[in-house]
PyMOL Python script that loads the backbone (N, CA, C, O; Angstrom):
from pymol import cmd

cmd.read_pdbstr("""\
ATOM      1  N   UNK A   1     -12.045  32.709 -60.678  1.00  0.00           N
ATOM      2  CA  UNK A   1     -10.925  33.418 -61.238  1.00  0.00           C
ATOM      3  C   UNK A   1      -9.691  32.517 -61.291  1.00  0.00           C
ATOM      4  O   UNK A   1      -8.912  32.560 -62.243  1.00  0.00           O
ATOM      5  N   UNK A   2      -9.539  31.737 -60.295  1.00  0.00           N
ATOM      6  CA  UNK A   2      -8.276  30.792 -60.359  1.00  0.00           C
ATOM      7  C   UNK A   2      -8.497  29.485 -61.222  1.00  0.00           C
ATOM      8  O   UNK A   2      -7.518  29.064 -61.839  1.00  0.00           O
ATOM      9  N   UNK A   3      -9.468  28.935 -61.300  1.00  0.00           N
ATOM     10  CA  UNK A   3      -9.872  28.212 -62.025  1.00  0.00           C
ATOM     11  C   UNK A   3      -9.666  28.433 -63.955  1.00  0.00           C
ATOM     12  O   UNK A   3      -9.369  27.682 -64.884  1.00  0.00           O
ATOM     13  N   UNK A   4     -10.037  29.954 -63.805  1.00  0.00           N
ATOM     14  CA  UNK A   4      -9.566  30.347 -65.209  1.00  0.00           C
ATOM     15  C   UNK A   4      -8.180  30.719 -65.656  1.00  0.00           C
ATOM     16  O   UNK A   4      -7.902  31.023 -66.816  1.00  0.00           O
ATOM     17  N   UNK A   5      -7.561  30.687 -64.925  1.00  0.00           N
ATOM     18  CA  UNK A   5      -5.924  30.879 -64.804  1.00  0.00           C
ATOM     19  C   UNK A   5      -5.084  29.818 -64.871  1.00  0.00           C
ATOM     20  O   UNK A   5      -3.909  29.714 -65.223  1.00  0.00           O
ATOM     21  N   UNK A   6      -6.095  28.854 -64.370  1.00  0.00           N
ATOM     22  CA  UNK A   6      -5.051  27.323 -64.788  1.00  0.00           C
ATOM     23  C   UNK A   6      -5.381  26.615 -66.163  1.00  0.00           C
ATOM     24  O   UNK A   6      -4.686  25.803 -66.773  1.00  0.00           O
ATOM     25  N   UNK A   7      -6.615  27.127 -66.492  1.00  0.00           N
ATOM     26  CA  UNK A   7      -7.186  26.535 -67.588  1.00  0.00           C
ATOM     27  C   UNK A   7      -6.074  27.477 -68.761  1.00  0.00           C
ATOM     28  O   UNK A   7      -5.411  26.831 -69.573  1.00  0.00           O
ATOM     29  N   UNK A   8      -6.002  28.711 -68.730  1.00  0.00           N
ATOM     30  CA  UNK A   8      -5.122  29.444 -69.301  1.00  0.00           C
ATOM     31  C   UNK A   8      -3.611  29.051 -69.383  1.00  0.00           C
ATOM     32  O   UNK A   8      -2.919  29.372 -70.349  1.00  0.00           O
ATOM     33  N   UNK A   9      -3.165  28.379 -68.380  1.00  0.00           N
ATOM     34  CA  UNK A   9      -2.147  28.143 -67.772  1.00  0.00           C
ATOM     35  C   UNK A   9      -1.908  26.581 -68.858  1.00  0.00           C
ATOM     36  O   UNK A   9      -1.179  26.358 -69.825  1.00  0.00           O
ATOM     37  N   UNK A  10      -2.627  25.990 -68.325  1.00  0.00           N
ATOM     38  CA  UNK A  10      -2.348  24.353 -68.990  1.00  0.00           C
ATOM     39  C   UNK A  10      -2.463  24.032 -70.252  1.00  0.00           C
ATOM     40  O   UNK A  10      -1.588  23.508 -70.942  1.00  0.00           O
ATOM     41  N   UNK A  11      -4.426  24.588 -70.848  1.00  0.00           N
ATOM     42  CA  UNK A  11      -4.487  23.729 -71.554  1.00  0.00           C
ATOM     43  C   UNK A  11      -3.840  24.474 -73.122  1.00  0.00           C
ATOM     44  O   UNK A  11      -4.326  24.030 -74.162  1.00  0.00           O
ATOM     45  N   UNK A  12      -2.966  25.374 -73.204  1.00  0.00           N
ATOM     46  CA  UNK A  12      -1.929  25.191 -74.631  1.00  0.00           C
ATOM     47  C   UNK A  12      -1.490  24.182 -74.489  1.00  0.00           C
ATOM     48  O   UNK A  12      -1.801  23.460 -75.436  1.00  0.00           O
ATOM     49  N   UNK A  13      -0.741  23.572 -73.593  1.00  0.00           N
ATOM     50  CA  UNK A  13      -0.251  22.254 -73.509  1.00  0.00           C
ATOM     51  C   UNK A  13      -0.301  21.401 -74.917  1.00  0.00           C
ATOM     52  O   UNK A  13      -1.364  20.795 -75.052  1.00  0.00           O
ATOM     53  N   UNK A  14       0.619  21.242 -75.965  1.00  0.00           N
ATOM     54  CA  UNK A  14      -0.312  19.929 -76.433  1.00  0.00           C
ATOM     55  C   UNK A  14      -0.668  18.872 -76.225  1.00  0.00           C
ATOM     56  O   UNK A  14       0.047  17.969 -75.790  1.00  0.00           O
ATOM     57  N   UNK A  15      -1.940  18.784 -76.522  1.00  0.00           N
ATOM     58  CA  UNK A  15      -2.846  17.529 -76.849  1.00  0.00           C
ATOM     59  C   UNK A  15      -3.419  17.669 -75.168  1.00  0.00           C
ATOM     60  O   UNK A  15      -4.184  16.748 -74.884  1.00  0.00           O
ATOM     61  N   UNK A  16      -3.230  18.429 -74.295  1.00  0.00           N
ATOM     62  CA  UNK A  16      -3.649  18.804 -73.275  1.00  0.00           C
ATOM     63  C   UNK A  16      -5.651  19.001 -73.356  1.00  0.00           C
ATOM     64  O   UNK A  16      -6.482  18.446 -72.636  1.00  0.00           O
ATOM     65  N   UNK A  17      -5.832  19.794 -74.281  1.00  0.00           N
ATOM     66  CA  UNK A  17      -7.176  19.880 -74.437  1.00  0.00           C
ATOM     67  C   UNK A  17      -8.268  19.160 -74.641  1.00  0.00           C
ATOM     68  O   UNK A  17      -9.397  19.258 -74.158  1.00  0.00           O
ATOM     69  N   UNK A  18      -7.666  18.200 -75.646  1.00  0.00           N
ATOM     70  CA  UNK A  18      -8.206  16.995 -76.069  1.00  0.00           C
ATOM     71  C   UNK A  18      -8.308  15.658 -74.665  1.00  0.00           C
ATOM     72  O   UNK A  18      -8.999  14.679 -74.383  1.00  0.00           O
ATOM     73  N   UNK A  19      -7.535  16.160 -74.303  1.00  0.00           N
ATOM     74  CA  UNK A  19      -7.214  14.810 -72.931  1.00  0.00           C
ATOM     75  C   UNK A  19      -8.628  15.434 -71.824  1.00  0.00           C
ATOM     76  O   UNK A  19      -9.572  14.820 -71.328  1.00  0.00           O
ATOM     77  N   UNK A  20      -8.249  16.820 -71.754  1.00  0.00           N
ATOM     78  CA  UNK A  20      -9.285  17.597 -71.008  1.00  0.00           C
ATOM     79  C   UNK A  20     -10.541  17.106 -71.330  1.00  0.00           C
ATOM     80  O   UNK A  20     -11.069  16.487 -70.406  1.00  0.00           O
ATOM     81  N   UNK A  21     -11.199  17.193 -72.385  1.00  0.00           N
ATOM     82  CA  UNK A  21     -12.350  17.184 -73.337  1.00  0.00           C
ATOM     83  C   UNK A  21     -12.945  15.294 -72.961  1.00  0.00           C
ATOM     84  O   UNK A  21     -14.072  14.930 -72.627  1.00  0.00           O
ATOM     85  N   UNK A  22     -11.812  14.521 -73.164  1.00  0.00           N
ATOM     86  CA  UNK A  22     -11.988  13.157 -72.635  1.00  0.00           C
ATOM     87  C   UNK A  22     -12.162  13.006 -70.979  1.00  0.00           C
ATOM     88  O   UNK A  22     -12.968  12.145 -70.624  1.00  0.00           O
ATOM     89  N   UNK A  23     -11.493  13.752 -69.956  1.00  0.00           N
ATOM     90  CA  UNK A  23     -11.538  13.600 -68.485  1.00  0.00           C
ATOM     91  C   UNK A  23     -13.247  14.111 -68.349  1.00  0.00           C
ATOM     92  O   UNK A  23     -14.010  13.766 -67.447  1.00  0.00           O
ATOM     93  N   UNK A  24     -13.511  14.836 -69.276  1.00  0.00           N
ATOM     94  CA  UNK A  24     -15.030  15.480 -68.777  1.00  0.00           C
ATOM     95  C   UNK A  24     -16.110  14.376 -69.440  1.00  0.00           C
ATOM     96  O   UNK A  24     -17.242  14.075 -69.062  1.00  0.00           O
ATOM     97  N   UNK A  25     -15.405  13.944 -70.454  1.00  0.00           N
ATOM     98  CA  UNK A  25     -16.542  13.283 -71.170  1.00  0.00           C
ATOM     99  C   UNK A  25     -16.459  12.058 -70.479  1.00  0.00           C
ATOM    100  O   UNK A  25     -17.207  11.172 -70.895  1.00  0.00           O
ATOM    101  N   UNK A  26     -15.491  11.710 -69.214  1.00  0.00           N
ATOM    102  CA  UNK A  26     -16.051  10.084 -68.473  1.00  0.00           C
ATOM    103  C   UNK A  26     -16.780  10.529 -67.299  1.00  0.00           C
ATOM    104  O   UNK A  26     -17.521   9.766 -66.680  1.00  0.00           O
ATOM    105  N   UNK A  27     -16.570  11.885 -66.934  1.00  0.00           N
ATOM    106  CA  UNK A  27     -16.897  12.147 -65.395  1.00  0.00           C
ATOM    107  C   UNK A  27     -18.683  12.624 -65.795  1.00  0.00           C
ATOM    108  O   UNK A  27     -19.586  12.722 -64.964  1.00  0.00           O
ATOM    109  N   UNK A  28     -18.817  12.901 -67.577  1.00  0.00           N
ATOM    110  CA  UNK A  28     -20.229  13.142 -67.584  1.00  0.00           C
ATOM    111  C   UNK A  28     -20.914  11.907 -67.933  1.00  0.00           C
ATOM    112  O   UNK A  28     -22.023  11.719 -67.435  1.00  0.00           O
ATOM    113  N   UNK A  29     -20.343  10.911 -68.829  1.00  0.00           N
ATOM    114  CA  UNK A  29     -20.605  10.117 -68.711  1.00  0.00           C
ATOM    115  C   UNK A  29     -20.822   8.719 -67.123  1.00  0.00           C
ATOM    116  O   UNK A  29     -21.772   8.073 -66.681  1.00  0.00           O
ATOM    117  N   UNK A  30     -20.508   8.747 -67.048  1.00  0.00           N
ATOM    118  CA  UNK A  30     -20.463   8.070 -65.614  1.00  0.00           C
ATOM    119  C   UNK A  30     -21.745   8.716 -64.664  1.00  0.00           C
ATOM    120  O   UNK A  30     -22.592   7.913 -64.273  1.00  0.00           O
ATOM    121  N   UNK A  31     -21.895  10.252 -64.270  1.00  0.00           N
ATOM    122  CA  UNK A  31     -22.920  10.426 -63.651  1.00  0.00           C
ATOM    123  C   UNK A  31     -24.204  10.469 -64.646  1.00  0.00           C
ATOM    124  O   UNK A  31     -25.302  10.271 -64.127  1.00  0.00           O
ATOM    125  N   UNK A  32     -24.156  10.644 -65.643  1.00  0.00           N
ATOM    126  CA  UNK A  32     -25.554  10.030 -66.372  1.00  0.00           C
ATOM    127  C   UNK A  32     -25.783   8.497 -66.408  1.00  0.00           C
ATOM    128  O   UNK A  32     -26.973   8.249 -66.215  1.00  0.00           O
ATOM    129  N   UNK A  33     -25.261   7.733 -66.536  1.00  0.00           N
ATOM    130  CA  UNK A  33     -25.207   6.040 -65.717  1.00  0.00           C
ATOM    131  C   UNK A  33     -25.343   5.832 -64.531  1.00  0.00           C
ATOM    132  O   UNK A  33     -25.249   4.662 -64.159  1.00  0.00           O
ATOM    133  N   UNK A  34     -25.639   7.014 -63.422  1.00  0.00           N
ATOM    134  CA  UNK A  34     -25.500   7.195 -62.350  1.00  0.00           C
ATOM    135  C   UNK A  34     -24.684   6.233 -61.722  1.00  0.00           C
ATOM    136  O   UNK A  34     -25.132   5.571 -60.786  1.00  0.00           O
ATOM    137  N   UNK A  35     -23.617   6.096 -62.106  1.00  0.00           N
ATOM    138  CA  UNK A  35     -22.515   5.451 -61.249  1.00  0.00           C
ATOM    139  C   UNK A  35     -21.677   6.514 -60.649  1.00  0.00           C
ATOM    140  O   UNK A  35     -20.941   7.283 -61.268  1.00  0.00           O
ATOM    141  N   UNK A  36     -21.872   6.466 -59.378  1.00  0.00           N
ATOM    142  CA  UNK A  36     -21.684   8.056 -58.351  1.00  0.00           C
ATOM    143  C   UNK A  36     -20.253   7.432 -58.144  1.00  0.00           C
ATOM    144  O   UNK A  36     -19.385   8.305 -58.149  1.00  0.00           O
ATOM    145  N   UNK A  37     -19.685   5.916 -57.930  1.00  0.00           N
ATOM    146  CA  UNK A  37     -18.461   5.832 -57.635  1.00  0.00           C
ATOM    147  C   UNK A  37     -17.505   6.037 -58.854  1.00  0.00           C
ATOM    148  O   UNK A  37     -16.705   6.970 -58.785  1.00  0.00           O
ATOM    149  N   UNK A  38     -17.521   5.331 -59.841  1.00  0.00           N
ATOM    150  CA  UNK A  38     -17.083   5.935 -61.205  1.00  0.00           C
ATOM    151  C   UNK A  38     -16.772   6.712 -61.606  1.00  0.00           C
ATOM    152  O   UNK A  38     -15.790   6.749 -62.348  1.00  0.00           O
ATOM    153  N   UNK A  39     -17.856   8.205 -61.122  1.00  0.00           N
ATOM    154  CA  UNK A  39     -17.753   9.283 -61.377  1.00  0.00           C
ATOM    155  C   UNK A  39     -17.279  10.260 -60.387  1.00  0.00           C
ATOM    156  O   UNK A  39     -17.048  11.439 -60.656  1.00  0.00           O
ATOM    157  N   UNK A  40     -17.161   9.789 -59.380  1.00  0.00           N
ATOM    158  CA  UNK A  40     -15.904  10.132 -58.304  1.00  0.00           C
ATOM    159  C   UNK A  40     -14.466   9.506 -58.800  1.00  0.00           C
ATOM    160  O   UNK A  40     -13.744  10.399 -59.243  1.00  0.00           O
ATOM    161  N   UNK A  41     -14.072   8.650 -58.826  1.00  0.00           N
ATOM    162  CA  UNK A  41     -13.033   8.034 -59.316  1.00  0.00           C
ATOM    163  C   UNK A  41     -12.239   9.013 -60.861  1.00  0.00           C
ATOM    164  O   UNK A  41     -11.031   9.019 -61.094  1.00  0.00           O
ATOM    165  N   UNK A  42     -13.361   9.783 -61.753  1.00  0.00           N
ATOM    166  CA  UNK A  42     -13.172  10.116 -63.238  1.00  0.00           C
ATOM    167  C   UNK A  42     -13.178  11.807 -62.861  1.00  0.00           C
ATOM    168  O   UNK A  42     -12.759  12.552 -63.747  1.00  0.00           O
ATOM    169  N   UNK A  43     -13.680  12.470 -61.463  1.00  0.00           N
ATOM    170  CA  UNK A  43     -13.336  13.496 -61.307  1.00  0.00           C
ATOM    171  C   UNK A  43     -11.774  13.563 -60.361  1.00  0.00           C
ATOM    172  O   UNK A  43     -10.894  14.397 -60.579  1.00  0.00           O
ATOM    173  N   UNK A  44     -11.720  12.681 -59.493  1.00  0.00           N
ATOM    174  CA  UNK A  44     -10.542  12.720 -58.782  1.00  0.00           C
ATOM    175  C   UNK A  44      -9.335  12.343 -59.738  1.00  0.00           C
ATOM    176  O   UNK A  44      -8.278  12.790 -59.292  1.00  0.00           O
ATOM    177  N   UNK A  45      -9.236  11.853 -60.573  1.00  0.00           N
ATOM    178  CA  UNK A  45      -8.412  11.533 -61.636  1.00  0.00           C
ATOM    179  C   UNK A  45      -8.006  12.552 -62.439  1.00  0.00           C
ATOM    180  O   UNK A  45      -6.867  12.776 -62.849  1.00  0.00           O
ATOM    181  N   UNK A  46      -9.220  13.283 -62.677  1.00  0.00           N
ATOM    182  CA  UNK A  46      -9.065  15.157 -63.415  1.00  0.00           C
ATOM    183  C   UNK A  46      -8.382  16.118 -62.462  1.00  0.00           C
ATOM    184  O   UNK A  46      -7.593  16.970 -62.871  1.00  0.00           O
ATOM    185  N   UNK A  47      -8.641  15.992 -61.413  1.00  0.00           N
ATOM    186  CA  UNK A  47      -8.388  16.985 -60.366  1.00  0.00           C
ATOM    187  C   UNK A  47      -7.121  16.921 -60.273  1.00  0.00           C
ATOM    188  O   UNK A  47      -6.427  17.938 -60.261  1.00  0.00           O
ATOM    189  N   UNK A  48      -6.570  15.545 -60.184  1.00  0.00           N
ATOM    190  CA  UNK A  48      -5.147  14.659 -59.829  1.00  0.00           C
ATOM    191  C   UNK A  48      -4.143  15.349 -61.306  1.00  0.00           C
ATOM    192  O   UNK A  48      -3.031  15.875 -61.278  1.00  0.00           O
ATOM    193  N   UNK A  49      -4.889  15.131 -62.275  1.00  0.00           N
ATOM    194  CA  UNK A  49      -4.005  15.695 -63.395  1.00  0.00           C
ATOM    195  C   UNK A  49      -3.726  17.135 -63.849  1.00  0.00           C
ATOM    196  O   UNK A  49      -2.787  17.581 -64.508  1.00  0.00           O
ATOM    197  N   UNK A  50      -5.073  17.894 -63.180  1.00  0.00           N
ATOM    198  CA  UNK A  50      -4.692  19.546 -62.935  1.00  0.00           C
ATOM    199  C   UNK A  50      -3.985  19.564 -61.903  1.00  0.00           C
ATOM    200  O   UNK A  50      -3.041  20.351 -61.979  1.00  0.00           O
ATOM    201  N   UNK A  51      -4.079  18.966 -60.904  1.00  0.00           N
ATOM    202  CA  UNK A  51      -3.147  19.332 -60.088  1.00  0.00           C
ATOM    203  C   UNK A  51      -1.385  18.906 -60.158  1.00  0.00           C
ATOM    204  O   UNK A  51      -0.456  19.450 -59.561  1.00  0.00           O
ATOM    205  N   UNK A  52      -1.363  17.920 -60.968  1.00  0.00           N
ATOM    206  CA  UNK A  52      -0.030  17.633 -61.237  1.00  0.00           C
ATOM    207  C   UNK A  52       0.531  18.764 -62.416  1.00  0.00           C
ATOM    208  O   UNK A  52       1.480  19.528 -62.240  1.00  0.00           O
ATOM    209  N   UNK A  53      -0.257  18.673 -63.585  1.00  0.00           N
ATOM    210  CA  UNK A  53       0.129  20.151 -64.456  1.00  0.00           C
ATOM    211  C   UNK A  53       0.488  21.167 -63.301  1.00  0.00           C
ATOM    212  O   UNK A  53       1.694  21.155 -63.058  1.00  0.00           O
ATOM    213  N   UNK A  54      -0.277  22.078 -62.495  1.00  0.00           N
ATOM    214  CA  UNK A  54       0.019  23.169 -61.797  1.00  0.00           C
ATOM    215  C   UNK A  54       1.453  23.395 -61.340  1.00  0.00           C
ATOM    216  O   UNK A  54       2.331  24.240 -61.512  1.00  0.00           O
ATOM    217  N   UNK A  55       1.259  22.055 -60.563  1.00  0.00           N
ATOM    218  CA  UNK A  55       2.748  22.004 -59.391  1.00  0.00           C
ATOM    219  C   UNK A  55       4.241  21.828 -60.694  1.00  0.00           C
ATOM    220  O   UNK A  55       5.449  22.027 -60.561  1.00  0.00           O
ATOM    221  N   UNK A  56       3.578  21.469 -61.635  1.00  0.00           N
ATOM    222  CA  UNK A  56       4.807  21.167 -62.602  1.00  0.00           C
ATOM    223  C   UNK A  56       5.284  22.323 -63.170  1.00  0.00           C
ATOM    224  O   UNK A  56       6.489  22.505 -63.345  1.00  0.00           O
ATOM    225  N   UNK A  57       4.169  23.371 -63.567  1.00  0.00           N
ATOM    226  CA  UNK A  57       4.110  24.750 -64.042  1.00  0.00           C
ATOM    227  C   UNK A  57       5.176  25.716 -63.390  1.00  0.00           C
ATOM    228  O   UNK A  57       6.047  26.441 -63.871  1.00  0.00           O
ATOM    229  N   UNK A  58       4.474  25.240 -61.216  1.00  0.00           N
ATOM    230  CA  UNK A  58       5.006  26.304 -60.838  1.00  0.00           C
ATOM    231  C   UNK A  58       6.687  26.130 -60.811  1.00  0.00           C
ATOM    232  O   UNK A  58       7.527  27.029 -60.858  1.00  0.00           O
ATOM    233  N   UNK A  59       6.887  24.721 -60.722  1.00  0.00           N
ATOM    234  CA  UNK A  59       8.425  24.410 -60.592  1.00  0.00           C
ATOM    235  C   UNK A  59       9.584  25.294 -61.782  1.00  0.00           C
ATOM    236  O   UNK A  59      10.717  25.748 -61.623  1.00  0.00           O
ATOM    237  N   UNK A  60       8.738  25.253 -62.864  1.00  0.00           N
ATOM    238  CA  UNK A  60       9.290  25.822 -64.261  1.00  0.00           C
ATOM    239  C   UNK A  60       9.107  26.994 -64.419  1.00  0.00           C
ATOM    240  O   UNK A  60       9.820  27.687 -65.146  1.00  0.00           O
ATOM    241  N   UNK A  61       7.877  27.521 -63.604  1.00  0.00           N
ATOM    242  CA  UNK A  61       7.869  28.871 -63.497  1.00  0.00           C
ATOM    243  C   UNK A  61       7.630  29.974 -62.604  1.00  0.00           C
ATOM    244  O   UNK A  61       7.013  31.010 -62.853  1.00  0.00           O
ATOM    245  N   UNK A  62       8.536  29.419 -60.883  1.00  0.00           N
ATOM    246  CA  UNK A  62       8.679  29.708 -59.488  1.00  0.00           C
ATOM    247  C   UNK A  62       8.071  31.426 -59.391  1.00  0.00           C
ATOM    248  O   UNK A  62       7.528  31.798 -58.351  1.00  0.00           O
ATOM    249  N   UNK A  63       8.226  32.326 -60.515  1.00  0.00           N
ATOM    250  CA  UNK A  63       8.451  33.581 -60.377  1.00  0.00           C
ATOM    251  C   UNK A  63       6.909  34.021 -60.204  1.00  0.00           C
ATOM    252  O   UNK A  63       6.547  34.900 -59.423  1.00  0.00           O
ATOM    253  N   UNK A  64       5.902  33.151 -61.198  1.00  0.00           N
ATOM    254  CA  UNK A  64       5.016  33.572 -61.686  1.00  0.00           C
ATOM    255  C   UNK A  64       3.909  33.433 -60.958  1.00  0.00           C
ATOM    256  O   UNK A  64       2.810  33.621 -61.479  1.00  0.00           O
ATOM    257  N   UNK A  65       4.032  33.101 -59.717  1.00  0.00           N
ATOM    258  CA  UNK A  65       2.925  33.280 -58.607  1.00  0.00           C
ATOM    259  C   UNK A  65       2.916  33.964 -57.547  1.00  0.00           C
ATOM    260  O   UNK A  65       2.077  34.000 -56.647  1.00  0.00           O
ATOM    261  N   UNK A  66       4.369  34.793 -57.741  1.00  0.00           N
ATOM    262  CA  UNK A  66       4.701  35.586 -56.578  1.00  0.00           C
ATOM    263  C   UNK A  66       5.379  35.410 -55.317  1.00  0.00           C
ATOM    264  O   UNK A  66       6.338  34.643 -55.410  1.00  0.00           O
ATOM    265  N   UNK A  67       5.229  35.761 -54.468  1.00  0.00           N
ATOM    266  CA  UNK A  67       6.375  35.435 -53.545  1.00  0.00           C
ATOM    267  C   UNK A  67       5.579  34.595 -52.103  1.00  0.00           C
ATOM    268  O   UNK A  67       6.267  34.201 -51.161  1.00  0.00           O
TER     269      UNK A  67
END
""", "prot")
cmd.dss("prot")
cmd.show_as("cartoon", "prot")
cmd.util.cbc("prot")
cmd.orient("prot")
């Protein structure tokens, strides 16, 4: 459920989706090459950039997660 709330949350963003669409396509790429470090490196990098969207969200929009 939270997972779908940030996806809701972020990806209007522009050009947000497209960037999305590329973070998945190295982290799938990479574990089909089975390069397990690569593909740690290409998910922590995704994670790193949802998580920077979020915290940026909530700053701009303090109200909208409640108290």
């Amino acid at each position: 459920m939270h997972l779908d709330r940030v996806r809701r949350l972020l990806l209007p963003e522009p050009g947000r989706m497209a960037a999305t669409l590329a973070e998945h396509r190295a982290i799938q790429a990479a574990i089909s090459a089975n390069k397990a470090d690569e593909a740690d490196r290409a998910m922590r990098r995704h994670i790193a950039v949802v998580t920077d969207g979020l915290v940026a969200f909530e700053r701009e929009h303090p109200d909208f997660f409640g108290p």
